[in-house]
C-alpha positions as CSV (number, residue, x, y, z in Angstrom):
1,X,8.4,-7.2,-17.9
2,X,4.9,-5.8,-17.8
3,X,2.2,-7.9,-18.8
4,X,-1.3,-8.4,-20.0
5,X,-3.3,-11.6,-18.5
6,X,-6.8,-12.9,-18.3
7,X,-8.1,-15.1,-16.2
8,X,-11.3,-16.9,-16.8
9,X,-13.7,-17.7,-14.3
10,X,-16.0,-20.0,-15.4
11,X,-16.7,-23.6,-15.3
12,X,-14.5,-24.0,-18.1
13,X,-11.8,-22.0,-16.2
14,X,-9.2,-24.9,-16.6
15,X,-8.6,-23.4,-20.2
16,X,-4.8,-21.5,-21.0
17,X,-5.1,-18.2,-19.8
18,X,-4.0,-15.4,-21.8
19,X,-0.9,-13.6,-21.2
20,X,1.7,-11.8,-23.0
21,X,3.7,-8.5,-23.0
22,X,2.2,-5.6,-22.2
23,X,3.4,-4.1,-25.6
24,X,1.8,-6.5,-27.7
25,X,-2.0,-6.3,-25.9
26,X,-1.6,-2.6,-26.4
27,X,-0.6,-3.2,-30.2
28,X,-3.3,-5.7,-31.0
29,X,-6.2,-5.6,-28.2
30,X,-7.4,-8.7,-27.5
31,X,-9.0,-11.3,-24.7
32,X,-8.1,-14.3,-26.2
33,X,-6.3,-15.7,-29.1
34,X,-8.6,-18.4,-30.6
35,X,-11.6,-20.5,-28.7
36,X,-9.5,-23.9,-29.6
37,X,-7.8,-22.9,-26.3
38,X,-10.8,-23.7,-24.3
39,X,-12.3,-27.5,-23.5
40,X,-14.9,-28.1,-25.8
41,X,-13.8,-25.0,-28.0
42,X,-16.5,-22.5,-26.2
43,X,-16.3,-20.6,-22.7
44,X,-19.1,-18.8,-21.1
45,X,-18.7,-16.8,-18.1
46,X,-16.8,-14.0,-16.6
47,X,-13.3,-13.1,-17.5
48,X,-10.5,-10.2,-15.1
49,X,-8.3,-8.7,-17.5
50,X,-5.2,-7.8,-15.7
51,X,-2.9,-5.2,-16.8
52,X,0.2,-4.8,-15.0
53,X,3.7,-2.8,-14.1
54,X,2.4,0.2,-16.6
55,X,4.0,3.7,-16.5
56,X,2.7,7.3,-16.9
57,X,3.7,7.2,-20.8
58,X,1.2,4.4,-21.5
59,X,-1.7,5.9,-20.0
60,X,-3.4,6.9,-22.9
61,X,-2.3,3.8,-24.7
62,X,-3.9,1.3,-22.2
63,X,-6.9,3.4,-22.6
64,X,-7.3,3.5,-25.8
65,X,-6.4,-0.4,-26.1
66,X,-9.7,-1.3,-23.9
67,X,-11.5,1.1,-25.3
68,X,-11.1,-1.0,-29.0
69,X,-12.6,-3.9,-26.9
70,X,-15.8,-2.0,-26.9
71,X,-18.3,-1.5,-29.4
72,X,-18.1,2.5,-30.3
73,X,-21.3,3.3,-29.2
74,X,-20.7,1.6,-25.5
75,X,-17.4,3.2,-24.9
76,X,-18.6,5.8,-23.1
77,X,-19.4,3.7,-20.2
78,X,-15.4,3.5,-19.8
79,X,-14.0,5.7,-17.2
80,X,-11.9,7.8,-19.3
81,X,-9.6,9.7,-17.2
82,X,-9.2,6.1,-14.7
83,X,-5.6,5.0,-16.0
84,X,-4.6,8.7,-15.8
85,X,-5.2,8.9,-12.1
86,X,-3.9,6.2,-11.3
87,X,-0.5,6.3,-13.3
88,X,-0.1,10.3,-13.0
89,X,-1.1,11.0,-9.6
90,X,-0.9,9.2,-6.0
91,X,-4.7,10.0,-5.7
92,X,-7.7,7.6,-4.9
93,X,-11.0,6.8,-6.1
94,X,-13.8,5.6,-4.7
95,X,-16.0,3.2,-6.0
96,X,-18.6,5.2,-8.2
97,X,-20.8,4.8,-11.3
98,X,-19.9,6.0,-14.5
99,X,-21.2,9.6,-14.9
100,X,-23.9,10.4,-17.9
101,X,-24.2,6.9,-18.5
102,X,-27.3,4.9,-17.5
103,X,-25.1,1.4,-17.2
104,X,-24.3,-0.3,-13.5
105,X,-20.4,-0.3,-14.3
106,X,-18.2,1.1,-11.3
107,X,-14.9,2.2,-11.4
108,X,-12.1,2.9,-8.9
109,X,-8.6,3.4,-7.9
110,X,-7.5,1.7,-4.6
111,X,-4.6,1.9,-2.6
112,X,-3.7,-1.7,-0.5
113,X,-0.9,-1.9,2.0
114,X,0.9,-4.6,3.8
115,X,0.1,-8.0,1.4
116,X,3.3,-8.3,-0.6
117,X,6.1,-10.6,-1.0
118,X,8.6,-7.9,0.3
119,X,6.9,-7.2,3.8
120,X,7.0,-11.0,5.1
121,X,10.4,-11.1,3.8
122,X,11.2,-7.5,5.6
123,X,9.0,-8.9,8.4
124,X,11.3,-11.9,8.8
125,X,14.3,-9.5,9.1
126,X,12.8,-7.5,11.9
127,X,11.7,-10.6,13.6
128,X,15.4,-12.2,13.3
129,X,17.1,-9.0,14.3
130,X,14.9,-7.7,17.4
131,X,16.5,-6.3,20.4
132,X,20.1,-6.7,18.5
133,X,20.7,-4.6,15.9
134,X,24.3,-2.9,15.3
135,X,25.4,0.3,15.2
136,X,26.7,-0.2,11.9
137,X,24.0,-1.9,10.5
138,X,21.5,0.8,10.9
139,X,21.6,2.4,7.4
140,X,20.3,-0.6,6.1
141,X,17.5,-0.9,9.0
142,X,16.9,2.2,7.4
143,X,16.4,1.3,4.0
144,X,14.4,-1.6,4.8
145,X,11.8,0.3,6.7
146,X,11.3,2.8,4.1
147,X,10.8,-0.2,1.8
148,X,8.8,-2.2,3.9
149,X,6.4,0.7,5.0
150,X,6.8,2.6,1.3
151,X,5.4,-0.5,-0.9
152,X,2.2,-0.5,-1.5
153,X,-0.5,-1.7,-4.6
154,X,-2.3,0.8,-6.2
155,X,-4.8,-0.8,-8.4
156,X,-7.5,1.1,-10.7
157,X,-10.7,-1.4,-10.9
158,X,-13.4,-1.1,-13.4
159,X,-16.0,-3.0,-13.7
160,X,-18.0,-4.1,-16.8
161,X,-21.7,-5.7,-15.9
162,X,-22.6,-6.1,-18.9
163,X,-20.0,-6.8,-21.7
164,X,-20.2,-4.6,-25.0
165,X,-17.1,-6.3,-26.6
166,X,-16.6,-5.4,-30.0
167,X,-14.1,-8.1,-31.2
168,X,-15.4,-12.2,-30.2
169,X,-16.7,-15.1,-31.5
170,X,-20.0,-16.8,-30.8
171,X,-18.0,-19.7,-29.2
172,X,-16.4,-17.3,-26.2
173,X,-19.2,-14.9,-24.7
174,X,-18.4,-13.5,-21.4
175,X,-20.8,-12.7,-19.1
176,X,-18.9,-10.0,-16.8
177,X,-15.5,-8.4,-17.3
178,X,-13.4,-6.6,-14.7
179,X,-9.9,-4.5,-15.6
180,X,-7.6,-4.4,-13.3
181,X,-4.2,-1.7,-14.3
182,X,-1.8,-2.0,-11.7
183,X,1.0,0.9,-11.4
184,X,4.9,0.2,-12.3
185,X,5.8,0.7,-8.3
186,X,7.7,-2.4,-6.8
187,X,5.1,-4.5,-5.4
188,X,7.5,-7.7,-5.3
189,X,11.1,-8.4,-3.6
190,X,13.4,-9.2,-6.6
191,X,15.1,-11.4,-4.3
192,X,11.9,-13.2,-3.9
193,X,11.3,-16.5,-5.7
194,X,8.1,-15.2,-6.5
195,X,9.3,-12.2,-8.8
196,X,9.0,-14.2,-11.6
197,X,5.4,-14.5,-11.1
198,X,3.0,-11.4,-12.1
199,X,0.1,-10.2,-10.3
200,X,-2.1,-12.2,-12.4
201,X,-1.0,-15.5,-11.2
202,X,-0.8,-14.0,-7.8
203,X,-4.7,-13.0,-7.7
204,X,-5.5,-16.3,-9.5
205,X,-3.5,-18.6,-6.5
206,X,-5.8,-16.7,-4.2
207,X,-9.1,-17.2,-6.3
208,X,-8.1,-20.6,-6.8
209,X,-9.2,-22.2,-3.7
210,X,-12.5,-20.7,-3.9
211,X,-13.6,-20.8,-7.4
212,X,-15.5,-24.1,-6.9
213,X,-17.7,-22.5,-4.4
214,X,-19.5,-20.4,-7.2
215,X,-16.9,-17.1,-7.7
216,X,-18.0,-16.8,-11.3
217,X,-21.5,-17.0,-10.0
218,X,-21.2,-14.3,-7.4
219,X,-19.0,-12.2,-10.1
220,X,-22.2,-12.4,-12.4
221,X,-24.4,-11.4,-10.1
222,X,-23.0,-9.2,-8.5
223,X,-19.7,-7.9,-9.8
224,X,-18.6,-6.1,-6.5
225,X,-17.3,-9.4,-5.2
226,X,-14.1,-8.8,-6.7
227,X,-13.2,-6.0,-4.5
228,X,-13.4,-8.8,-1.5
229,X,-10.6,-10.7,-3.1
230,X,-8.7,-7.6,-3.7
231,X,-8.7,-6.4,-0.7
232,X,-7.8,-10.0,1.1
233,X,-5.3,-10.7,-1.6
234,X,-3.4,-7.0,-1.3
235,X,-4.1,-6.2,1.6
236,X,-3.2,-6.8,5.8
237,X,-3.3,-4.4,8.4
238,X,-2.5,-7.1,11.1
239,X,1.3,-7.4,9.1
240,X,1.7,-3.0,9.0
241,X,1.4,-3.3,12.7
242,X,3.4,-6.2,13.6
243,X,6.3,-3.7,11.6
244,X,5.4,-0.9,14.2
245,X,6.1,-3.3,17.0
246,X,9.1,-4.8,15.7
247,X,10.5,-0.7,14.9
248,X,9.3,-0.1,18.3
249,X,11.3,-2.4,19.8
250,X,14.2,-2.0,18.1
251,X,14.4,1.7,19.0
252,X,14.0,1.2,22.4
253,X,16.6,-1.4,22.6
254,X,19.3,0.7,20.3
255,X,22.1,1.9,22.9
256,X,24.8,4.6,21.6
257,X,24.8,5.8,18.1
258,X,24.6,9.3,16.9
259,X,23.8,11.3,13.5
260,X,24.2,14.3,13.1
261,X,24.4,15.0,16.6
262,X,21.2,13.6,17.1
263,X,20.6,10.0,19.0
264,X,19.9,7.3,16.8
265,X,17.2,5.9,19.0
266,X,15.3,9.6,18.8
267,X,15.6,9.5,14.7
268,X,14.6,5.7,15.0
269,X,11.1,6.9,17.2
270,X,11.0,9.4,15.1
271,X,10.7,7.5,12.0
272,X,8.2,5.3,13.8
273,X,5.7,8.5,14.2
274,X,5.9,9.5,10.4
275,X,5.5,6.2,8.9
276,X,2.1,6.1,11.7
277,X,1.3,9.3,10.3
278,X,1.4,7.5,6.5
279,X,-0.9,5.1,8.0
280,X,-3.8,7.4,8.3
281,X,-4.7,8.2,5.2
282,X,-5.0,4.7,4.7
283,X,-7.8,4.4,7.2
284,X,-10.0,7.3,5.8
285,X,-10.0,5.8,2.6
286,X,-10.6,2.3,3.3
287,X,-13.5,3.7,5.7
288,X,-15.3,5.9,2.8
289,X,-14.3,2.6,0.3
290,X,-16.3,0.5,2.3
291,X,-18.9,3.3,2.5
292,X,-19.7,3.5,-0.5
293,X,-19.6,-0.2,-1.7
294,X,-22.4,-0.7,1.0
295,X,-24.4,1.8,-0.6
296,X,-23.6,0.2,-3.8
297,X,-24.5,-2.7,-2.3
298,X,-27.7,-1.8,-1.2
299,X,-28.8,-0.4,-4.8
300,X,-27.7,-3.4,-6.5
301,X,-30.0,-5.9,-4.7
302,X,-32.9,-3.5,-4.6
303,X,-32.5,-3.4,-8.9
304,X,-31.7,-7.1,-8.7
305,X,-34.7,-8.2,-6.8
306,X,-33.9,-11.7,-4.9
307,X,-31.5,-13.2,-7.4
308,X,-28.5,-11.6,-5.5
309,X,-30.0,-11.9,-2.2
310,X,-27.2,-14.3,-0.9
311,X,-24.2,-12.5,-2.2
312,X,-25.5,-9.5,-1.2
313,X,-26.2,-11.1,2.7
314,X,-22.1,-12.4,2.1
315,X,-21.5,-9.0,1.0
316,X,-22.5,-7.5,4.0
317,X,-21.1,-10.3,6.0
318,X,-17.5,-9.3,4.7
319,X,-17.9,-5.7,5.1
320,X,-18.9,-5.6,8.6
321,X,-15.7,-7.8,8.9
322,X,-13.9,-5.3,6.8
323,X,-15.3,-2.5,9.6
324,X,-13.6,-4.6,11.7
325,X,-10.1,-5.1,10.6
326,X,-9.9,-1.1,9.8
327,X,-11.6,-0.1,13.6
328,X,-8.6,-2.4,15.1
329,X,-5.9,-1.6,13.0
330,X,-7.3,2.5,14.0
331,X,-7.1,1.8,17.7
332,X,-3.2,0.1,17.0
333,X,-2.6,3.2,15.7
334,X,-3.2,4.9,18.1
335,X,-1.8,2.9,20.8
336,X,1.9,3.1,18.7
337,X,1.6,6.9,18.2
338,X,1.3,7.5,22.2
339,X,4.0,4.8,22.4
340,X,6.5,6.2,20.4
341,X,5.6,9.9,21.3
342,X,6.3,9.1,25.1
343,X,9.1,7.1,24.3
344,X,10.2,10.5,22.6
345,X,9.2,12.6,25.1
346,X,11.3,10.2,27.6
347,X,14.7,11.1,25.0
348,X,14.1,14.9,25.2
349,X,13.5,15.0,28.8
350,X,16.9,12.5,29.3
351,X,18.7,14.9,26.9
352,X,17.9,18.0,28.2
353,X,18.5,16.3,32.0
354,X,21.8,15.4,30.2
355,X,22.6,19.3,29.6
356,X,21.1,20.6,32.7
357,X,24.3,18.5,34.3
358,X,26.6,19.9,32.1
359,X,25.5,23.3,32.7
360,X,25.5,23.0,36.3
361,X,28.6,21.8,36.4
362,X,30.1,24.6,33.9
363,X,28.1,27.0,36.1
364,X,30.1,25.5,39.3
365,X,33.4,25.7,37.2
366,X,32.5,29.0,36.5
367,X,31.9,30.2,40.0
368,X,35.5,28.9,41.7
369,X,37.8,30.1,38.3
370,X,35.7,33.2,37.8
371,X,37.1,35.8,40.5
372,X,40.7,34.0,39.9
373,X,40.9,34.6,36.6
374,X,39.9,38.1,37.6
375,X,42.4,38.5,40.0
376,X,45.0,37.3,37.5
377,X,43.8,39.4,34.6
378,X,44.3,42.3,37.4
379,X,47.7,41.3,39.0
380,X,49.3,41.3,34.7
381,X,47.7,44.1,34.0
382,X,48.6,46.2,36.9
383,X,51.6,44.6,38.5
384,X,52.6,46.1,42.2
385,X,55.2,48.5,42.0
386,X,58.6,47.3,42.9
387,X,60.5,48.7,45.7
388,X,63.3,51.5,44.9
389,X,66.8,50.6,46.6
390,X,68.7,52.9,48.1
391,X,72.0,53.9,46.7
């Protein structure tokens, strides 16, 4: 079931957190129910509203549901066309201030791959079944590698610095909200135990261990934080590569099998280079993402002055690890796209040594049967003439 969910941040985070369907949020916007929820009855701090599993036919209604959160005069610091592109198209956006506004907010729609409950459990299954998969278990290698490669979390992030809610009470006042609208694509294994459990609770298991160390803080200060935990909650390049070594070696080691009239192992190698090719697009735009949060970095400390000095020096810290992750997981790439092209190569050259054998040997058939069939053909044709007896 889609849902709506809030998670607080603050000191006061221990509060209930707000979630229910999807359907009602958009019905009656809201970011809590009543401040009685909260310890002491008040909450200060920032709040992630988390909108997930939505479809292309509530893209207008989500908007217009956070835009009712806003006074009318701030709403046009919401990025209006945000839930469009990301429920209507398979496009990105990078991180980029609202246009003809004066306001700090960013918005942003990000794609993450290989952080999901399905690809350890797909992972598992490569790892349990390397070097000895069946012949006639093959369509369903097949299905799980388009799974395991094909799910991915496309997220559309804005971020609000300075909270212009319309609707509150003097006893809640947040002092930073982020929106997170997730798209209805599988990002969880129904078989999973954790299906039940939406992203929300998800995001907030990975926040949890480090929300004592001053996350609502460094949210305050400098709202860009969140795109750290995003990134390290949805997304591991380290996992998409360990499934190209696990396909690799399962090609390699498939013996027999044909489709089509084409190897298995060749289809298999093939597969390996389009699902490397998918892979990519992924580096480009985590390359200009992290571009163009450093520059956003940059011009947030220099407005800031030295309050944000230290999460801006973490900041920076995390991005030159997140230059990193992306230069390795480009050079693994490239290292599995010569593998499995000269592993390729290697079938082509096999098969066509495979029908240069055969044609010899037709050609040597051909040679010894060739002038007998000729003769034969002659002799019916034009038998000798028969001697005449003599009477």
């Amino acid at each position: 079931m889609a849902k709506a969910s809030v998670l607080y941040l603050g000191e006061q985070r221990e509060g209930k957190c707000l979630q229910l369907p999807l359907s009602n949020f958009l019905q009656s916007p809201r970011l809590f129910d009543n401040a009685d929820s909260f310890p002491r009855g008040r909450y200060q701090g920032p709040a992630v509203l988390v909108l997930e599993e939505c479809d292309e036919h509530k893209a207008d209604e989500i908007r217009n549901a956070i835009l009712e959160l806003l006074r009318p005069e701030c709403r046009d610091s919401y990025p209006w066309d945000m839930t469009q592109l990301l429920l209507n198209t398979r496009d990105s956006k990078m991180p980029d201030y609202i246009r003809h506004t004066t306001s700090d907010d960013l918005w942003s729609v990000i794609k993450y791959r290989g952080k999901n409950d399905y690809t350890q459990e797909g992972q598992e299954w490569l790892a349990k079944n390397e070097g000895q998969v069946d012949l006639n278990e093959l369509p369903g290698l097949r299905r799980r590698i388009n799974r395991l490669f094909g799910t991915s979390t496309r997220v559309a992030t804005w971020l609000c610095c300075e909270p212009r809610l319309a609707i509150g009470e003097r006893s809640v006042r947040l002092t930073a909200l982020v929106v997170l609208v997730f798209d209805n694509k599988p990002h969880r294994s129904r078989s999973s135990a954790r299906s039940r459990d939406c992203l929300a609770t998800r995001l907030q298991e990975h926040l949890g261990p480090v929300m004592g160390n001053g996350i609502a803080q460094a949210i305050e200060k400098h709202p860009l934080t969140i795109y750290v935990y995003l990134y390290s909650c949805f997304n591991n390049f380290s996992s998409i590569v360990k499934c190209y070594e696990y396909l690799f070696k399962i090609a390699t080691s498939l013996q027999g099998g044909y489709s089509f009239g084409v190897p298995e192992r060749s289809l298999l190698l093939n597969r390996g280079l389009v699902q490397i090719s998918f892979g990519l697009p992924d580096i480009l735009q985590h390359r200009a993402v992290l571009r163009q949060l450093r520059n956003c970095n940059k011009r947030r400390g220099n407005d800031e002055g030295h309050d944000v000095t230290d999460v801006q020096n973490q900041l920076e810290q995390f991005f030159v690890s997140m230059t990193h992750d992306i230069d390795d997981f480009d050079r693994h790439v490239d290292m599995f796209c010569q593998r499995f092209q000269s592993s390729l190569e290697l079938e082509f050259n096999i098969s066509d040594e495979k029908m240069n054998w055969v044609m010899m040997w037709f050609t040597f058939v051909a040679i010894i049967f060739t002038p007998m069939a000729f003769v034969a053909v002659r002799l019916c044709s034009h038998p000798p003439a028969r001697p005449r007896q003599r009477g």
